[in-house]
C-alpha positions as CSV (number, residue, x, y, z in Angstrom):
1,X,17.2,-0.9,-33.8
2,X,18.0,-4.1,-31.9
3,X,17.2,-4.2,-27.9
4,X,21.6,-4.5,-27.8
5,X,21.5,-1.5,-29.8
6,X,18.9,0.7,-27.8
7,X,19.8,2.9,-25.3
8,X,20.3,1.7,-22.2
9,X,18.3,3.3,-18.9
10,X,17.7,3.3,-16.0
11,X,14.2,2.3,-16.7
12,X,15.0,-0.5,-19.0
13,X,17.2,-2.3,-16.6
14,X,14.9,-2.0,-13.7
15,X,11.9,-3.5,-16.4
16,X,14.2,-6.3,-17.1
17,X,14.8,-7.0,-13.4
18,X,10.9,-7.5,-13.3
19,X,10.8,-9.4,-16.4
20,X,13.4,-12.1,-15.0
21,X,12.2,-12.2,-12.0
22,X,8.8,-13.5,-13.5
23,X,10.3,-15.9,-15.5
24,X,13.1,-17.2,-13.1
25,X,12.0,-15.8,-9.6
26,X,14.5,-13.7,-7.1
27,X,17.8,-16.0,-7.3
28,X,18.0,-14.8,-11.1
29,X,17.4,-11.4,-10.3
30,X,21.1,-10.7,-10.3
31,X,23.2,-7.6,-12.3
32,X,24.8,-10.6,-14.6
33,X,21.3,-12.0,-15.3
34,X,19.5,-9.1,-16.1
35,X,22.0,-7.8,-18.5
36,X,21.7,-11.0,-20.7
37,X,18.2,-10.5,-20.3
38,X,19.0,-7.1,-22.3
39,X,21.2,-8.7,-24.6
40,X,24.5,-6.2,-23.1
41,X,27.5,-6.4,-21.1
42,X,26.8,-6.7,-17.7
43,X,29.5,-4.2,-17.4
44,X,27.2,-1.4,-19.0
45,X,24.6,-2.6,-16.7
46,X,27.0,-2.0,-14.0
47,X,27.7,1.8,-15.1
48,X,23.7,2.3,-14.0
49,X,23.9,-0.1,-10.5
50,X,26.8,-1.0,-8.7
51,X,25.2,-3.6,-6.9
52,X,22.7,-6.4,-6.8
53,X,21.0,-4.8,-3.8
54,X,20.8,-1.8,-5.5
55,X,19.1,-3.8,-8.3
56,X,16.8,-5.4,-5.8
57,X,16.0,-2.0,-4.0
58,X,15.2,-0.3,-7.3
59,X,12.9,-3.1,-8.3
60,X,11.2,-3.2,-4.9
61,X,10.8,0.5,-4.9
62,X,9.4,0.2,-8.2
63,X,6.5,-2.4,-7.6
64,X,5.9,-0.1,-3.9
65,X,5.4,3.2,-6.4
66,X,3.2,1.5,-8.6
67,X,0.7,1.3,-5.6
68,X,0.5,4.8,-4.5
69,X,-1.3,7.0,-6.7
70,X,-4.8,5.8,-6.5
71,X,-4.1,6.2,-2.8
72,X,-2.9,9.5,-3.0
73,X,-6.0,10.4,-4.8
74,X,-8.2,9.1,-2.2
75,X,-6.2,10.6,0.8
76,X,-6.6,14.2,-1.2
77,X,-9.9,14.4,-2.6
78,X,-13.1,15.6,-0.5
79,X,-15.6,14.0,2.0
80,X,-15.5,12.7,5.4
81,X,-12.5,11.2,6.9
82,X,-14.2,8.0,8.3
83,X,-15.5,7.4,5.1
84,X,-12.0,8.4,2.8
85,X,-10.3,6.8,5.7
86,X,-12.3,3.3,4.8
87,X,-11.8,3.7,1.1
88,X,-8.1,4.3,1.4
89,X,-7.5,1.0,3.0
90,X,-10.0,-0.9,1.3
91,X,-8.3,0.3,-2.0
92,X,-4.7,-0.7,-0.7
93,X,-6.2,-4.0,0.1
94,X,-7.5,-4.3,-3.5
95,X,-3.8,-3.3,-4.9
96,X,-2.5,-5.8,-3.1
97,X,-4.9,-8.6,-3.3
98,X,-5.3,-8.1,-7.6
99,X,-1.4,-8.4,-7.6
100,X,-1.1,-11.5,-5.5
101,X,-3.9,-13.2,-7.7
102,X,-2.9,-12.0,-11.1
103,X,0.5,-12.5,-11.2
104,X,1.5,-14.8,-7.8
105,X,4.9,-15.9,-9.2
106,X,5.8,-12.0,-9.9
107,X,4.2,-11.5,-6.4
108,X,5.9,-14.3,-4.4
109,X,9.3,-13.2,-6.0
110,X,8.7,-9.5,-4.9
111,X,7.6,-10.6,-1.3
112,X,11.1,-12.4,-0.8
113,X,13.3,-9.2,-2.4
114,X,11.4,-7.6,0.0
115,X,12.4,-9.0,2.8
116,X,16.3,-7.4,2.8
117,X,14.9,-4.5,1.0
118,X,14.6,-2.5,4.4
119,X,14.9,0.9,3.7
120,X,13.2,0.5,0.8
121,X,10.2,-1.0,2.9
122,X,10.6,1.6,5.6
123,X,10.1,4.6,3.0
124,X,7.2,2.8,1.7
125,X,5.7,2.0,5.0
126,X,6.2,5.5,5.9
127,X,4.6,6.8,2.6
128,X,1.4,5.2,3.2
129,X,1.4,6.4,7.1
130,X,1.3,9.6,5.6
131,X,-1.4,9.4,3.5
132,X,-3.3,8.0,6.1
133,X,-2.4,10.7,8.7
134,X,-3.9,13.3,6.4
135,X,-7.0,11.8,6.0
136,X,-6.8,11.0,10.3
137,X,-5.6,15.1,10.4
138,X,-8.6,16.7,8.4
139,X,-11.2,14.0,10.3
140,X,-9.5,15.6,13.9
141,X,-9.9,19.2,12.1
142,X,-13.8,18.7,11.0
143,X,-14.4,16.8,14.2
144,X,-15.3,13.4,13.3
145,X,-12.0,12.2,15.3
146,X,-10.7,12.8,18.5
147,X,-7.4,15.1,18.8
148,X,-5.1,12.4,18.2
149,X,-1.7,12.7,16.8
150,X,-2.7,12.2,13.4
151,X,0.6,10.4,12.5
152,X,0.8,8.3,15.6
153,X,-2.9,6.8,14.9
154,X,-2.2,6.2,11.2
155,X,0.7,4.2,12.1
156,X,-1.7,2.7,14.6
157,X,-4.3,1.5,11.5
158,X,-1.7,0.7,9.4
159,X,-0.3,-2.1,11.6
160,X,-3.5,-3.1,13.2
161,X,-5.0,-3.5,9.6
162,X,-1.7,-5.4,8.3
163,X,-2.9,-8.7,8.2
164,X,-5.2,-7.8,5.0
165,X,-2.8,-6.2,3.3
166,X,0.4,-7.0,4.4
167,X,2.2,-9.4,1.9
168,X,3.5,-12.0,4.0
169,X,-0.5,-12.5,5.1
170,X,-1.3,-13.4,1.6
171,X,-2.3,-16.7,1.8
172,X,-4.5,-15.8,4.4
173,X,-6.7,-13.9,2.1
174,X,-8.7,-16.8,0.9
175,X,-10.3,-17.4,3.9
176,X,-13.4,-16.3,3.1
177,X,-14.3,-14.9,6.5
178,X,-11.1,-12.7,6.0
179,X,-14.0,-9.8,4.3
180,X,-16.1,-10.1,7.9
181,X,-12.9,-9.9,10.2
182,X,-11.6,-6.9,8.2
183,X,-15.1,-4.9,9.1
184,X,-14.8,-6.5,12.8
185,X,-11.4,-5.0,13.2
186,X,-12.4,-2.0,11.3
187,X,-15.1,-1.0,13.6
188,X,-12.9,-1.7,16.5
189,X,-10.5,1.0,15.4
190,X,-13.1,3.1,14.3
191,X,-14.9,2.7,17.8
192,X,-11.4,4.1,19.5
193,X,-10.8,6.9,17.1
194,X,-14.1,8.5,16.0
195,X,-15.9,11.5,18.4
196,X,-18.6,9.9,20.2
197,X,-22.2,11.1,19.1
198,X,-24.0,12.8,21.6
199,X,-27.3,10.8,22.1
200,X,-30.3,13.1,21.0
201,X,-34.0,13.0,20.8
202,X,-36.2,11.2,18.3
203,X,-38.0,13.0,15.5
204,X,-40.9,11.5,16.7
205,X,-40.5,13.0,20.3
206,X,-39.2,16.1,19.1
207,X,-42.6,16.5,16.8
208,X,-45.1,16.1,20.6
209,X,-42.7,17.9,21.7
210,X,-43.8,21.1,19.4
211,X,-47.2,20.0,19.5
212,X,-47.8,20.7,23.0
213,X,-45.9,23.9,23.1
């Protein structure tokens, strides 16, 4: 069966859009162009999106899924919240870091769809705000964080920590004292949202301490 011949998808049509977008970046990524990618009508490409926005917003929400279930995992699985709350931004980091040096043309052409893909953005932006605040919300309940709203202060890290992961930072993230700023800011944040620990005795004093008694 030819690609003309095989059904056409949603799926296939949104894996074209990526495929042209590689090769020809975001001015090709148009209804017309992606259906002579397929080798169809762009009228039977038409019967699955009306629109090249639509186009672009199903691409963009594509690439944003891709990025979410090793996240998920993190924000889910047991352990301290300072320390799942670390790992879940270190791995977004990693997502979006591997992506930009991997494929940068692929990367570059998403970054500019992107841009007038707001909702699209939005709903991603809101998706990892919530993974975040249920880390933030199980730290608050085992008291490693202060009764914060836990949605408020993941929307808080999220922005303060945008500059590493955010695309339109990328070419900041070969300066290579991007890895020490990241733990400055980190601490910063983590200074402002973990409980404070009560200062005790030593081991050492505690030991004379028994001794004498």
């Amino acid at each position: 069966m030819s690609r003309a011949d095989a059904p056409l998808t949603l799926d296939r049509i949104v894996d074209a859009a990526g495929n042209v977008l590689r090769r020809f970046g975001p001015a090709k990524a148009t209804v017309v162009d992606v259906a002579r990618a397929l080798g169809v009508s762009h009228a039977a490409v038409y019967r699955h999106v009306a629109t090249r926005a639509e186009l672009r917003d199903l691409v963009v929400g594509r690439w944003a899924e891709t990025t979410m279930p090793p996240l998920q995992a993190i924000a889910v699985k047991p352990g301290p919240a300072p320390k799942r709350l670390r790992q879940l931004f270190d791995a977004l980091i990693s997502i979006k870091r591997r992506r930009a040096a991997e494929d940068p043309e692929l990367f570059a052409a998403y970054r500019t769809l992107a841009a007038d893909a707001e909702s699209v953005v939005a709903a991603h932006l809101d998706a990892l705000v919530g993974l975040a605040a249920t880390v933030i919300r199980s730290g608050v309940e085992e008291g490693s964080f202060r009764a914060v709203d836990p949605a408020a202060a993941a929307r808080a890290v999220l922005f303060a920590t945008s500059r590493f992961h955010h695309p339109v930072h990328a070419a900041e993230w070969a300066d290579p004292a991007i890895d020490q700023t990241y733990d400055d800011v980190w601490r910063m944040l983590m200074d402002g949202l973990c409980v404070a620990k009560k200062p005790g005795r030593s081991r050492k004093h505690r030991r004379r301490k028994e001794a004498s008694s």
